[in-house]
C-alpha positions, -999 to 999 in steps of 0.1 A, spaced: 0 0 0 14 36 -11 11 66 21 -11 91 7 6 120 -5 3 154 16 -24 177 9 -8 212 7 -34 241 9 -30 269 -15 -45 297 -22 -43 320 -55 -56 352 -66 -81 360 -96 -71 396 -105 -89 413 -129 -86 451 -142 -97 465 -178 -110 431 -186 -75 412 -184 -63 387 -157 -31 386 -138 -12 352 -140 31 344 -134 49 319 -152 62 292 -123 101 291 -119 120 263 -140 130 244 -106 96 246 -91 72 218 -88 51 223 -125 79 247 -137 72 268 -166 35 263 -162 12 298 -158 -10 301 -132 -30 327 -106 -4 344 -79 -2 330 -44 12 303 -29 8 279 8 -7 290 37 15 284 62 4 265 96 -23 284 113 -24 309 86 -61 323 70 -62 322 36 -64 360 36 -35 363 54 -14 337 34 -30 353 0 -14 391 6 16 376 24 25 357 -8 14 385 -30 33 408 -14 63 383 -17 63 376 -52 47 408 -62 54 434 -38 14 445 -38 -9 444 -18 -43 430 -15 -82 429 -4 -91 392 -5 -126 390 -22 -148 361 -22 -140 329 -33 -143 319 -68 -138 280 -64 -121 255 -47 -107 220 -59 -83 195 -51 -58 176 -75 -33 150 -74 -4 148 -86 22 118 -85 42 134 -56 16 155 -34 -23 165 -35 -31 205 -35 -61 219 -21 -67 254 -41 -88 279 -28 -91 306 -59 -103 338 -43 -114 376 -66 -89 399 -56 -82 434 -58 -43 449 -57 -26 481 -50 -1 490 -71 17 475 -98 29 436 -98 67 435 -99 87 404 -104 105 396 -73 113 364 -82 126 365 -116 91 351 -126 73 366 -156 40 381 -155 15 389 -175 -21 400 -181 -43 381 -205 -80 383 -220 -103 358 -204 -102 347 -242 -66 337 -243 -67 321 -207 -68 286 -232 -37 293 -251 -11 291 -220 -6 262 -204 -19 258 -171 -10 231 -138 -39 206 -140 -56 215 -114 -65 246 -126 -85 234 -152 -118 236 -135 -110 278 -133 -101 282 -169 -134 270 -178 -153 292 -157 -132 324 -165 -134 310 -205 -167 307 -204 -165 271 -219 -162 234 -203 -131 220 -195 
């Protein structure tokens, strides 16, 4: 029998202004490197996932944030851990720097479908797409 693999709670921002969405590009030697997705990252022990949402935005983008309402939430597996992502409507301050070397960019709802995405955030891309998975 295999141990389950740990379920890692993350939580990731849906930013919208003038009708285009906010996503980074994950680092090559991170876990589904090269991949696009929303900002944010794990909530640390004990954390809320409003807290851990600005705390990670304001790491990796140096802006901050009022955590909105909650878009969706799924969970995926992957071979070598599970992830619980909570995908929450934000608002920022500011303008989103790369502090990590990461890029970023902002892309029409419409062209959500021609980046490639982690597979668990599939279920998202279809509701911000307007179309099924």
């Amino acid at each position: 029998m295999t141990p389950a693999s740990p379920v890692i709670v993350v939580v990731a921002a849906v930013v919208e202004q003038d009708g285009r969405l906010l996503v980074t590009r994950r680092l090559p030697d991170t876990h589904l490197g090269g991949l696009w997705e929303f900002p944010g990252g794990k909530c640390d022990p004990g954390e809320t996932h409003e807290a851990g949402l600005r705390r990670e935005l304001m790491e990796e983008l140096g802006v901050d944030a009022v955590v909105g309402e909650e878009l969706l939430a799924t969970e995926h597996a992957y071979p070598e851990r599970t992830v619980r992502l909570h995908f929450r409507r934000c608002t920022i301050a500011g303008t989103p720097e790369a502090r990590l070397g990461q890029q970023i960019r902002w892309v029409a709802r419409r062209d959500l479908r021609t980046l490639e995405f982690p597979a668990a955030d599939a279920a998202l891309i279809a509701v911000l797409a307007g179309s099924p998975a």
